[in-house]
mmCIF file as gemmi writes it, N, C-alpha and C atoms, coordinates in Angstrom:
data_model
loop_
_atom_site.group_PDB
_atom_site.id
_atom_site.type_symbol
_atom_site.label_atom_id
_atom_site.label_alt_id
_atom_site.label_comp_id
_atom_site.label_asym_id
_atom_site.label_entity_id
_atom_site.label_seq_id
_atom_site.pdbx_PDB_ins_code
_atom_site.Cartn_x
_atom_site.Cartn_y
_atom_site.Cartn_z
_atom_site.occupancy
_atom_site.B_iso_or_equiv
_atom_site.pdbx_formal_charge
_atom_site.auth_seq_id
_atom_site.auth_asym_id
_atom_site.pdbx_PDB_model_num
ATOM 1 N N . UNK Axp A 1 ? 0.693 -13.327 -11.497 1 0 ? 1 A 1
ATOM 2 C CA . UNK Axp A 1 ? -0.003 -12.388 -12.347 1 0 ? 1 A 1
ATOM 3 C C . UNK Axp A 1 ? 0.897 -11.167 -12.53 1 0 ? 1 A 1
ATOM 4 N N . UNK Axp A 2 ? 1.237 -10.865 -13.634 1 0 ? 2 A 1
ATOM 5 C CA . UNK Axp A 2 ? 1.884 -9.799 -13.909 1 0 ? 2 A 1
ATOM 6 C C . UNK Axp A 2 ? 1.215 -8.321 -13.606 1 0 ? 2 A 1
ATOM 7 N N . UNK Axp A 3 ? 1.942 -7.692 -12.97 1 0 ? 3 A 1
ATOM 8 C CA . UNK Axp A 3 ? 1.338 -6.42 -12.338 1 0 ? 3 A 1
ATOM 9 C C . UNK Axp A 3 ? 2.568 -5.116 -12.324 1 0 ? 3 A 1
ATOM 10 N N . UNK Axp A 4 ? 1.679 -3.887 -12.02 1 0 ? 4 A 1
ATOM 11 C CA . UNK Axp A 4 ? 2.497 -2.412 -11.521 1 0 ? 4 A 1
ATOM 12 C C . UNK Axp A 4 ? 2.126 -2.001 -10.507 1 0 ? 4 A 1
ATOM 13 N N . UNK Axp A 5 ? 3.11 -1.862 -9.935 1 0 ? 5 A 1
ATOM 14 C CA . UNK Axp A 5 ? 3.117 -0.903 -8.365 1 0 ? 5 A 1
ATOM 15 C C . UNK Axp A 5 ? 3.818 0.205 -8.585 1 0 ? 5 A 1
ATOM 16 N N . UNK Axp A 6 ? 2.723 1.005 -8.331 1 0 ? 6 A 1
ATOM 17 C CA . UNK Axp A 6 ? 3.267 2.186 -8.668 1 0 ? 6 A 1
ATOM 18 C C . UNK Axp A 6 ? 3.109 3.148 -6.893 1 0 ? 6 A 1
ATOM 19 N N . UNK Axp A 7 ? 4.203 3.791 -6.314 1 0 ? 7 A 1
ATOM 20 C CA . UNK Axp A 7 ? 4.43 4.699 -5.463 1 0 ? 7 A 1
ATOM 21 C C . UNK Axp A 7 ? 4.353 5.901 -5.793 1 0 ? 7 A 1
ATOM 22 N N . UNK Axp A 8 ? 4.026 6.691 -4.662 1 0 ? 8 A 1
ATOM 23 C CA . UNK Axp A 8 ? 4.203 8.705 -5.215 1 0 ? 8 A 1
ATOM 24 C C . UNK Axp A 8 ? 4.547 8.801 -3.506 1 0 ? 8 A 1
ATOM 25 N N . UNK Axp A 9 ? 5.354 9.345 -2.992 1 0 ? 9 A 1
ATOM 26 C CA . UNK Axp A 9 ? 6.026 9.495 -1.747 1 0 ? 9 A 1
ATOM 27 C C . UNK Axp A 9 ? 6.032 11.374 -1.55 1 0 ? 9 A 1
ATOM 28 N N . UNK Axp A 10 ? 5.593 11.721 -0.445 1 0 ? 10 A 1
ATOM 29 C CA . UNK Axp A 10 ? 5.217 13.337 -0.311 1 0 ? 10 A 1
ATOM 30 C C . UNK Axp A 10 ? 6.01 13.325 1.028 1 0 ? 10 A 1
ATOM 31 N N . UNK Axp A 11 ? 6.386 14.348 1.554 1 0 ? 11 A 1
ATOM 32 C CA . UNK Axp A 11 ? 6.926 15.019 2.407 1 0 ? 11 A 1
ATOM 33 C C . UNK Axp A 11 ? 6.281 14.233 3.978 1 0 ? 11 A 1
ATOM 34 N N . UNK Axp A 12 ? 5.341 14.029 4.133 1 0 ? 12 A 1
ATOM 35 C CA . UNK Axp A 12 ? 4.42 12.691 5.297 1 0 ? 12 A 1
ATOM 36 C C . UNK Axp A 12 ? 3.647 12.21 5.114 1 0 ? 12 A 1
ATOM 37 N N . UNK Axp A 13 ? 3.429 11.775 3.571 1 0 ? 13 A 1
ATOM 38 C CA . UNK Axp A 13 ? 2.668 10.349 3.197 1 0 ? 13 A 1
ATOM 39 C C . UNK Axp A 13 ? 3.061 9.95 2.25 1 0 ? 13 A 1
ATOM 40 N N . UNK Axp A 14 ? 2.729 8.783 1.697 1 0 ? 14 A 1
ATOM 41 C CA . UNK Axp A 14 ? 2.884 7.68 0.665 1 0 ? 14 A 1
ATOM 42 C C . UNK Axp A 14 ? 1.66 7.061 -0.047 1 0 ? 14 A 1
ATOM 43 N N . UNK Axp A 15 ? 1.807 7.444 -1.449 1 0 ? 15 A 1
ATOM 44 C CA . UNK Axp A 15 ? 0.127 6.912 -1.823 1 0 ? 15 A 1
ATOM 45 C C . UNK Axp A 15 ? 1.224 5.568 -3.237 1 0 ? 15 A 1
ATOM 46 N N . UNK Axp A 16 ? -0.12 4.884 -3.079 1 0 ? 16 A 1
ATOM 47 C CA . UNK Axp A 16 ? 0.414 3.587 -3.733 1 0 ? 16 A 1
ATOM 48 C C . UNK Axp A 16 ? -0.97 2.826 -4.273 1 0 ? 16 A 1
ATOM 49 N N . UNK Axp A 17 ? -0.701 2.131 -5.847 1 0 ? 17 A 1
ATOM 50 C CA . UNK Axp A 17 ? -1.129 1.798 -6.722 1 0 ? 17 A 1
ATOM 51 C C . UNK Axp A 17 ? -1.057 0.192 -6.987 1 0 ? 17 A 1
ATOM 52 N N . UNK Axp A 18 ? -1.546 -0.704 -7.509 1 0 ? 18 A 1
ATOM 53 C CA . UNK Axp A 18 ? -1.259 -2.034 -7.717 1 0 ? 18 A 1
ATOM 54 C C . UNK Axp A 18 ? -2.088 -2.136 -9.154 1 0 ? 18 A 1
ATOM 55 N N . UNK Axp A 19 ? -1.636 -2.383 -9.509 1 0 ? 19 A 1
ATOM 56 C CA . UNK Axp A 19 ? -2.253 -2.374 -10.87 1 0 ? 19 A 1
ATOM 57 C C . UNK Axp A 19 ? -2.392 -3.642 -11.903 1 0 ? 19 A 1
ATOM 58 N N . UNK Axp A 20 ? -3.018 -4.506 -12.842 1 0 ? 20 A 1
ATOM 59 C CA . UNK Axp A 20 ? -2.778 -5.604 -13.151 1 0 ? 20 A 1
ATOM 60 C C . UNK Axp A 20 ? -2.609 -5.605 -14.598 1 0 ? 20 A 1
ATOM 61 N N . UNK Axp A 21 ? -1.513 -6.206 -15.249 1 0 ? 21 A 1
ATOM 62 C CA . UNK Axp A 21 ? -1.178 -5.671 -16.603 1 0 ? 21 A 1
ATOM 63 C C . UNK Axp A 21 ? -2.11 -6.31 -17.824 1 0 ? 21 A 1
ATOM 64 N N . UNK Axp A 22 ? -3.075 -5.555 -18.257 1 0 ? 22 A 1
ATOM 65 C CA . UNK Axp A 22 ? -3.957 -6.15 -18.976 1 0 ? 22 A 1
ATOM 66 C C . UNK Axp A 22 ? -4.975 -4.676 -20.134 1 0 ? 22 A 1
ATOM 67 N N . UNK Axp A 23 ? -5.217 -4.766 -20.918 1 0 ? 23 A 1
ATOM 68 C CA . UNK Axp A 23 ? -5.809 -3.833 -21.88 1 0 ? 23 A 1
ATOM 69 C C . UNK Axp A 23 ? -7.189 -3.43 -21.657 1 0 ? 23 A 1
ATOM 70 N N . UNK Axp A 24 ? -7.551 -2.804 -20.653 1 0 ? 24 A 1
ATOM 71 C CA . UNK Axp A 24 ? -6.676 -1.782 -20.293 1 0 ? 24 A 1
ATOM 72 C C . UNK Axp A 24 ? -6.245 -2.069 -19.007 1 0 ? 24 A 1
ATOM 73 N N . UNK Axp A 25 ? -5.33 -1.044 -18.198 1 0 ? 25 A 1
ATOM 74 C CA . UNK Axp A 25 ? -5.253 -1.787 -17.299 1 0 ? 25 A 1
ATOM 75 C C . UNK Axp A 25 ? -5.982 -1.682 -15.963 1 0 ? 25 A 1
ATOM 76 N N . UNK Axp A 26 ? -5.786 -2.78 -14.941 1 0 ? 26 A 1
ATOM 77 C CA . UNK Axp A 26 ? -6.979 -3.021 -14.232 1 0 ? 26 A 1
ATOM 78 C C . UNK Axp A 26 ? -6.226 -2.299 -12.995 1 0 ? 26 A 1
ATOM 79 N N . UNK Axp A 27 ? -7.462 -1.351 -12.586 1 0 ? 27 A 1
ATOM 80 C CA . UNK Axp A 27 ? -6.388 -1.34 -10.783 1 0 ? 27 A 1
ATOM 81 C C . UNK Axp A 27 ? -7.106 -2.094 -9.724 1 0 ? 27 A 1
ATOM 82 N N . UNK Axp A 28 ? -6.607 -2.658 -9.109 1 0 ? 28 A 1
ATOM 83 C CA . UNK Axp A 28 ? -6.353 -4.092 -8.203 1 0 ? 28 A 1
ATOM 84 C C . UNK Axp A 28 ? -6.752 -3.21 -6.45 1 0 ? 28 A 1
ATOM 85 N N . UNK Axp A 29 ? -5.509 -2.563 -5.95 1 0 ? 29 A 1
ATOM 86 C CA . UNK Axp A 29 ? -5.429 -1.896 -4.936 1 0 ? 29 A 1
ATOM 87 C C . UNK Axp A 29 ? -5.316 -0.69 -5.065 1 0 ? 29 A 1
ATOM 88 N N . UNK Axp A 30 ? -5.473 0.428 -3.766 1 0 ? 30 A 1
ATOM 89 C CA . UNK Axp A 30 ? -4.617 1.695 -4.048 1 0 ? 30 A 1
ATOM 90 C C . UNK Axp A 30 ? -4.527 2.05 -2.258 1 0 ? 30 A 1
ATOM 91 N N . UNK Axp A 31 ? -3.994 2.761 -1.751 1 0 ? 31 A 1
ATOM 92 C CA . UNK Axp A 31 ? -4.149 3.569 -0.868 1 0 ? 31 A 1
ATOM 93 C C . UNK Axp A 31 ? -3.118 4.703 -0.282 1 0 ? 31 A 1
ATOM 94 N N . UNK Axp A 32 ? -2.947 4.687 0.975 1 0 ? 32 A 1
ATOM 95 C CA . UNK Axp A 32 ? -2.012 6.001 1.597 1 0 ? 32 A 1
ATOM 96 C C . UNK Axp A 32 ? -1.542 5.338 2.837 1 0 ? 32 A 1
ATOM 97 N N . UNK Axp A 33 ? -0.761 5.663 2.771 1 0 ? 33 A 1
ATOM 98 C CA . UNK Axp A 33 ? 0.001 6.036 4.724 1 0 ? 33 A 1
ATOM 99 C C . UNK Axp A 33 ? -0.056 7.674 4.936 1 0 ? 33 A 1
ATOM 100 N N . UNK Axp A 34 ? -0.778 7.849 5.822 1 0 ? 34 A 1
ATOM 101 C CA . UNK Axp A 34 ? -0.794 9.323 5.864 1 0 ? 34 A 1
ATOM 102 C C . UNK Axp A 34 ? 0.137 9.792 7.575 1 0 ? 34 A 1
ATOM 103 N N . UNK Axp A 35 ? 0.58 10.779 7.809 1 0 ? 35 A 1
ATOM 104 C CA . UNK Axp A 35 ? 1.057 11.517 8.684 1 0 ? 35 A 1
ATOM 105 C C . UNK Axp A 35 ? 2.435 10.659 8.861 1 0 ? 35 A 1
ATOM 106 N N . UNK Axp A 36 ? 2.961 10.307 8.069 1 0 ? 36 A 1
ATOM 107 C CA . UNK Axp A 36 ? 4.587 9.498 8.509 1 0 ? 36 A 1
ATOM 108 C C . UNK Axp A 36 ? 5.238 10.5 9.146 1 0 ? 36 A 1
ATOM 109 N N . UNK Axp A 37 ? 5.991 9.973 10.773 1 0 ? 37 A 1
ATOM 110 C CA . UNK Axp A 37 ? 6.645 10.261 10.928 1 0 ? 37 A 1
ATOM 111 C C . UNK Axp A 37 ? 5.702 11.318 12.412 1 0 ? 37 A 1
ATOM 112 N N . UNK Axp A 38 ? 4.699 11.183 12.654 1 0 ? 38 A 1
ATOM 113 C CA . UNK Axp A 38 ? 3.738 11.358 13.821 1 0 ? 38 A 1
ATOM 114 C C . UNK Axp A 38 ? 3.318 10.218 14.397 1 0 ? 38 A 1
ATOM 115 N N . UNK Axp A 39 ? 3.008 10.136 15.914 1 0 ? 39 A 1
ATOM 116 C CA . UNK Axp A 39 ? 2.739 9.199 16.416 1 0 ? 39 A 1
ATOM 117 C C . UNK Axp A 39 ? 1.316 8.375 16.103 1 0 ? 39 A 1
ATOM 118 N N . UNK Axp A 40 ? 0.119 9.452 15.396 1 0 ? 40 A 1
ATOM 119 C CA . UNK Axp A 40 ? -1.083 8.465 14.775 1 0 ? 40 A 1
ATOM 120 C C . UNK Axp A 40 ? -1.105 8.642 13.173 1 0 ? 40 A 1
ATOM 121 N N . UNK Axp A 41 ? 0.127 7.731 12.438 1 0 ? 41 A 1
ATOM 122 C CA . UNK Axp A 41 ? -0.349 7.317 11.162 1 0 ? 41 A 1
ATOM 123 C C . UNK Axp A 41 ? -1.221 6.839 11.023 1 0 ? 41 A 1
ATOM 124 N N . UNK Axp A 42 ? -1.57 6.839 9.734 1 0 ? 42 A 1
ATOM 125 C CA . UNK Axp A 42 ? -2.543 5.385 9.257 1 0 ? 42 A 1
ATOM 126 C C . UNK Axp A 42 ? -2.509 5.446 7.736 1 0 ? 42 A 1
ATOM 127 N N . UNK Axp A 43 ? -2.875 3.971 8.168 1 0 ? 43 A 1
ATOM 128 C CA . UNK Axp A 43 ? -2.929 3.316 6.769 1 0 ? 43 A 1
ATOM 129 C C . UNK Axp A 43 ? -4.114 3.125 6.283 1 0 ? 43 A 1
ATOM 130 N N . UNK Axp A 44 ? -4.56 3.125 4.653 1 0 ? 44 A 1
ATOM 131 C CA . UNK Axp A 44 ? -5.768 3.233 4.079 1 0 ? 44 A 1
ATOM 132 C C . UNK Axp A 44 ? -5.499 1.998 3.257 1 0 ? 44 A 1
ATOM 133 N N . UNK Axp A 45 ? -6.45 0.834 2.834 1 0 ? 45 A 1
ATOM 134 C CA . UNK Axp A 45 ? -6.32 0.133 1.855 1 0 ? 45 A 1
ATOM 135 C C . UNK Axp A 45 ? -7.545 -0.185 1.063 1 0 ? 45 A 1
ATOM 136 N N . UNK Axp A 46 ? -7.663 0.131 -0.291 1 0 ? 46 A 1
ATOM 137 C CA . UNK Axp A 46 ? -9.127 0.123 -1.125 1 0 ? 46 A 1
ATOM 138 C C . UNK Axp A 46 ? -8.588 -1.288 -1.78 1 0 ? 46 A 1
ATOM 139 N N . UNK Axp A 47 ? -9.339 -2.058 -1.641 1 0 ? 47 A 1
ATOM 140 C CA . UNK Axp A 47 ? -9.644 -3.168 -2.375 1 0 ? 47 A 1
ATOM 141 C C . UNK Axp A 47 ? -10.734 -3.39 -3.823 1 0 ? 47 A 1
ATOM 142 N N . UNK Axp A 48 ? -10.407 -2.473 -4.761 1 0 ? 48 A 1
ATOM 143 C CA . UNK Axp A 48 ? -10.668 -2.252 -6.033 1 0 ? 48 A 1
ATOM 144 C C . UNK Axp A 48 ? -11.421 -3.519 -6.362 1 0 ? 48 A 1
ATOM 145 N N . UNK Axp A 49 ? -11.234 -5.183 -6.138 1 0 ? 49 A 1
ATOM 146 C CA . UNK Axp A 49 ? -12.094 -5.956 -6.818 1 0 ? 49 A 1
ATOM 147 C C . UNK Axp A 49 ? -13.083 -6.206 -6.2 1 0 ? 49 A 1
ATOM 148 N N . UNK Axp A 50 ? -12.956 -5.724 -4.556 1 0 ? 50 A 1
ATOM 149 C CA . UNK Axp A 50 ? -14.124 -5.911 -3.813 1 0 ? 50 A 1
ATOM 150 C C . UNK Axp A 50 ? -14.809 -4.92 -2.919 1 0 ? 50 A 1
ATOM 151 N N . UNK Axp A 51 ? -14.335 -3.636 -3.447 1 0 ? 51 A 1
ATOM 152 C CA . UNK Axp A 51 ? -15.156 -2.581 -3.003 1 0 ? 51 A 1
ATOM 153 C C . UNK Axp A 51 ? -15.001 -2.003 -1.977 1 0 ? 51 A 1
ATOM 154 N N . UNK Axp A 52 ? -14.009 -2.501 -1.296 1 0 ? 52 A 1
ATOM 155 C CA . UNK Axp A 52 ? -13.933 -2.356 0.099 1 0 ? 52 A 1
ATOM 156 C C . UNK Axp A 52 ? -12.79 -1.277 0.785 1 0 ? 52 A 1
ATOM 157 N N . UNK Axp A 53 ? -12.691 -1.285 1.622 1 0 ? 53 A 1
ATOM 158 C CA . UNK Axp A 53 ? -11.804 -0.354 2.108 1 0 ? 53 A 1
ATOM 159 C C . UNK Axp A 53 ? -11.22 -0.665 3.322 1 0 ? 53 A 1
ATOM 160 N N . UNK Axp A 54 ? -10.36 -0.369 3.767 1 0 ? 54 A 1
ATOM 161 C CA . UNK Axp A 54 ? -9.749 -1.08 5.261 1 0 ? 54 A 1
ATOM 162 C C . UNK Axp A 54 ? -8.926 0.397 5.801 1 0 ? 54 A 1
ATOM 163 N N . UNK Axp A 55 ? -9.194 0.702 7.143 1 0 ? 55 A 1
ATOM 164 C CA . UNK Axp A 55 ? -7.892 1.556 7.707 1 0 ? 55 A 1
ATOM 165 C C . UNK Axp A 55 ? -8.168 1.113 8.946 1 0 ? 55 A 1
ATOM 166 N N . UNK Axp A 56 ? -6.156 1.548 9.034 1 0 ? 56 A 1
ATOM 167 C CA . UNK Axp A 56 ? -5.426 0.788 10.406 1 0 ? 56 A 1
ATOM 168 C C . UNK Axp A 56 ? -4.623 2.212 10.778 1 0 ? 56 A 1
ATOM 169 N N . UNK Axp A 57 ? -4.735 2.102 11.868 1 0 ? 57 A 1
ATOM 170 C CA . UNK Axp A 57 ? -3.618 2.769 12.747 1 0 ? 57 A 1
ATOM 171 C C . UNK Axp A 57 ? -2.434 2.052 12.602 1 0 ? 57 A 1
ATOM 172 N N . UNK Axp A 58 ? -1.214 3.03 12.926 1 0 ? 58 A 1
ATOM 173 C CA . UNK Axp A 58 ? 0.203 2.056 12.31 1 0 ? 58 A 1
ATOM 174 C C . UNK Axp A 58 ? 1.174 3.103 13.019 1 0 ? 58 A 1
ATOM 175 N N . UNK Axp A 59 ? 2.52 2.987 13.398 1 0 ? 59 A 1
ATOM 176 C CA . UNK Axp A 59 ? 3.574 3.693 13.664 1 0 ? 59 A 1
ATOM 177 C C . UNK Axp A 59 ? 4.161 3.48 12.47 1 0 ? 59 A 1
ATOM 178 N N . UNK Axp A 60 ? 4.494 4.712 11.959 1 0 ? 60 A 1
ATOM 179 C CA . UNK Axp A 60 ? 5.438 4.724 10.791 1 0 ? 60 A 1
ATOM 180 C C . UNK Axp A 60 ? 5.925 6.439 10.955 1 0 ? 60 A 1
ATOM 181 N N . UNK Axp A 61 ? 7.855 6.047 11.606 1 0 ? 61 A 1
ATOM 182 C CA . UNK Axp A 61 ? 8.238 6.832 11.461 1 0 ? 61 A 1
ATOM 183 C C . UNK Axp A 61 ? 8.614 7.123 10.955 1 0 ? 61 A 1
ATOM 184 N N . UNK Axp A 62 ? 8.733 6.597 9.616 1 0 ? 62 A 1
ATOM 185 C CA . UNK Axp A 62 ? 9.808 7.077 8.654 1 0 ? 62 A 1
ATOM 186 C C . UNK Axp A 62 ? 8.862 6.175 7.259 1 0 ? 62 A 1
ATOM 187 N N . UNK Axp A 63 ? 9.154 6.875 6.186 1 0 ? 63 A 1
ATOM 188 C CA . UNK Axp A 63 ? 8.54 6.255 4.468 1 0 ? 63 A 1
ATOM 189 C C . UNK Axp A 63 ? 9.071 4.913 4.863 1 0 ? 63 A 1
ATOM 190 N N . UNK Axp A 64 ? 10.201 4.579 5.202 1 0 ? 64 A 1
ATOM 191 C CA . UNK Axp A 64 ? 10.564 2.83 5.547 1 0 ? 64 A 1
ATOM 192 C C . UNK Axp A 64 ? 9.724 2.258 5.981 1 0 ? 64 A 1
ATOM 193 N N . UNK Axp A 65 ? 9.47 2.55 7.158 1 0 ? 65 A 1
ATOM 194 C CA . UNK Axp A 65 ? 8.376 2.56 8.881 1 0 ? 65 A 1
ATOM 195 C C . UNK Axp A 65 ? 6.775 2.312 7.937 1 0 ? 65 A 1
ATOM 196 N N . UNK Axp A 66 ? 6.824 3.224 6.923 1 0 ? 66 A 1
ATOM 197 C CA . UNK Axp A 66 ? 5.124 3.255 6.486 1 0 ? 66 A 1
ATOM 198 C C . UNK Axp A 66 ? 5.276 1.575 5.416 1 0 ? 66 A 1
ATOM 199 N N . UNK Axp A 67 ? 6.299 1.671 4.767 1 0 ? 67 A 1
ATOM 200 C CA . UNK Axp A 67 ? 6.349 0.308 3.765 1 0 ? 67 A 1
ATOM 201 C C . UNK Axp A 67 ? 6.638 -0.804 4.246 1 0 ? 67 A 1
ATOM 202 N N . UNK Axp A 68 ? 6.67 -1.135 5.711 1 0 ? 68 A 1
ATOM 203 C CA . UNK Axp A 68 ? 7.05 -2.3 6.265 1 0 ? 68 A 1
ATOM 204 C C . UNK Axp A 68 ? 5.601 -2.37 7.245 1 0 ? 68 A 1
ATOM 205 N N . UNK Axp A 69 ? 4.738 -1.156 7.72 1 0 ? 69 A 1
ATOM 206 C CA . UNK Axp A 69 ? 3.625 -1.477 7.923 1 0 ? 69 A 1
ATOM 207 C C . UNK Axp A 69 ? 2.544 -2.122 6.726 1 0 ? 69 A 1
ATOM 208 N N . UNK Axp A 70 ? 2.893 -1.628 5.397 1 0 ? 70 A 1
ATOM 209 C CA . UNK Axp A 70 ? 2.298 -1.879 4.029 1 0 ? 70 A 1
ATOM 210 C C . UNK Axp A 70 ? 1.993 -3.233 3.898 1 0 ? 70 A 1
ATOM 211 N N . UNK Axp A 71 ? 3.63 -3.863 4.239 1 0 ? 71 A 1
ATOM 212 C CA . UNK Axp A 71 ? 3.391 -5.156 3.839 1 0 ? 71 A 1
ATOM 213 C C . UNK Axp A 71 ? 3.501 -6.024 5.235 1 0 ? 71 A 1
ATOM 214 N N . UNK Axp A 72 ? 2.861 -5.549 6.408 1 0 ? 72 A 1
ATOM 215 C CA . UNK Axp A 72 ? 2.503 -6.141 7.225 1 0 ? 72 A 1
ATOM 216 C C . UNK Axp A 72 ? 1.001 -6.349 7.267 1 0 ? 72 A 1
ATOM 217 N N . UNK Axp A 73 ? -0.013 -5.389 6.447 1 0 ? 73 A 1
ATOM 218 C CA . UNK Axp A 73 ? -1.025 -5.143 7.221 1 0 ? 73 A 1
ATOM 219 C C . UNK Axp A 73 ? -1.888 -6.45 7.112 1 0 ? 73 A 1
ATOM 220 N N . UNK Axp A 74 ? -2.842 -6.24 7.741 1 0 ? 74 A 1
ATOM 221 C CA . UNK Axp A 74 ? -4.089 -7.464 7.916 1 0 ? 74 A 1
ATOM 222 C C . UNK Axp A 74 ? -3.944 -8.337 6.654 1 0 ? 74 A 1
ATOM 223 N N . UNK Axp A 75 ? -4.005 -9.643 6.151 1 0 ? 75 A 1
ATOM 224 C CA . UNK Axp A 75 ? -4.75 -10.357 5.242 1 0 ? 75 A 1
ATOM 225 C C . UNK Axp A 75 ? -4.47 -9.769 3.598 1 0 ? 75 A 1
ATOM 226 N N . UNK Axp A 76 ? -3.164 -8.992 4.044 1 0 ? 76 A 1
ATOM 227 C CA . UNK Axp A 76 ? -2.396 -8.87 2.514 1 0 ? 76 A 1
ATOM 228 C C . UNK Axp A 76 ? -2.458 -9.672 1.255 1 0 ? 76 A 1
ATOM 229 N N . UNK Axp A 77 ? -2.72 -9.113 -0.147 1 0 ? 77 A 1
ATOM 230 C CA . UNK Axp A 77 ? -3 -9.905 -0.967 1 0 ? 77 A 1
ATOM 231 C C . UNK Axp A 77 ? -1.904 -10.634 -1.396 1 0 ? 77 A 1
ATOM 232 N N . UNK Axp A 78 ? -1.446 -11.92 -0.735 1 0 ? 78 A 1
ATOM 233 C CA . UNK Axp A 78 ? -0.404 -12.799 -0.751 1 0 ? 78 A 1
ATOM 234 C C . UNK Axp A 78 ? 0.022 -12.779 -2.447 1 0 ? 78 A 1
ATOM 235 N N . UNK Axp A 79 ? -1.609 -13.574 -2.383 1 0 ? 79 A 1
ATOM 236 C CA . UNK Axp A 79 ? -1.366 -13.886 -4.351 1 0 ? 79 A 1
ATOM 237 C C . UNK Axp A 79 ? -1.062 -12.983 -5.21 1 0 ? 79 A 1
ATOM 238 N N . UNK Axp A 80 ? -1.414 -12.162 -5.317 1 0 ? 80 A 1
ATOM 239 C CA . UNK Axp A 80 ? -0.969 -10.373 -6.057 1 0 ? 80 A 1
ATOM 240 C C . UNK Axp A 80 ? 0.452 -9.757 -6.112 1 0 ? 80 A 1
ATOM 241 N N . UNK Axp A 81 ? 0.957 -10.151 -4.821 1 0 ? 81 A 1
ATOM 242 C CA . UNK Axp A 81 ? 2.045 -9.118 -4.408 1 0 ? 81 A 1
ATOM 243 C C . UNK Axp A 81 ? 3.065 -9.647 -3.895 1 0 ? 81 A 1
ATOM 244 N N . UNK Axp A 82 ? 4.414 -9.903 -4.036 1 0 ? 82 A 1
ATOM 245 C CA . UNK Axp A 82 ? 4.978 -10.565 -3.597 1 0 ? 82 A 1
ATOM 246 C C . UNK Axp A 82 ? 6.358 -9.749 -2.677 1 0 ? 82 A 1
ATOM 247 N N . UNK Axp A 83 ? 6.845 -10.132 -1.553 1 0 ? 83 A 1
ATOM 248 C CA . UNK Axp A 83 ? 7.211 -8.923 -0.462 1 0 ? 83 A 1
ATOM 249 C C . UNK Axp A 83 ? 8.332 -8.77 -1.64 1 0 ? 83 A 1
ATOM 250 N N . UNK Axp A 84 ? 9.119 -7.357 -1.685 1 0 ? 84 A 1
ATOM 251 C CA . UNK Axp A 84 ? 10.525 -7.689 -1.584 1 0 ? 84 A 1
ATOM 252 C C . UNK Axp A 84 ? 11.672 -7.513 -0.647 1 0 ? 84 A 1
ATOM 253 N N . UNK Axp A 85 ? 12.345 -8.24 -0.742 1 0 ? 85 A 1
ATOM 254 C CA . UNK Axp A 85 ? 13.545 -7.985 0.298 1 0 ? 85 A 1
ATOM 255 C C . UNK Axp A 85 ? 14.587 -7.403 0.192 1 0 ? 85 A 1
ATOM 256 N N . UNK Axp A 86 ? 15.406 -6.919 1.081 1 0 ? 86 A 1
ATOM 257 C CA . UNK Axp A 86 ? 16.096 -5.761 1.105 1 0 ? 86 A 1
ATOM 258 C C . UNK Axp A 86 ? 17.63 -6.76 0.54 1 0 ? 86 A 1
ATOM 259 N N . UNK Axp A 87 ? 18.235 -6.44 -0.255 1 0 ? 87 A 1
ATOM 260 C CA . UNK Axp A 87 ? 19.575 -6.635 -0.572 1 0 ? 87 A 1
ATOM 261 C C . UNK Axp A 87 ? 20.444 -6.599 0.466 1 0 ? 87 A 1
């Protein structure tokens, strides 16, 4: 499914968008890593088609640290999102 991920990265968090390309367009996911780079981050995940919401505690010391918890967390939307890998 063709989609946008869209990031906005702040000084100790990361908010992030998933979006699905369609007229108009649909948003899918969204959430935050908040406090990067403190020992109790966390992660927020809204599940836009099902209402839901999920937060996890996470070590993320670094914006890296928060995007490798991202695409670790619980029951990730496999089908939606596909990892990428580092060059």
């Amino acid at each position: 499914m063709p989609s946008i991920l869209t990031l906005n990265g702040g000084s100790s968090s990361l908010k992030f968008a998933l979006f699905k390309i369609a007229q108009p367009l649909k948003l899918l996911y969204s959430g935050k890593i908040d406090r990067i780079g403190s020992s109790n981050s966390s992660l927020e995940i809204i599940d836009h088609t099902k209402n839901t919401t999920e937060q996890v505690e996470t070590q993320a010391s670094s914006h890296e640290a928060g995007l490798e918890a991202l695409g670790h967390s619980p029951d990730p939307p496999e089908s939606e999102v596909r990892r990428l890998e580092r060059p």
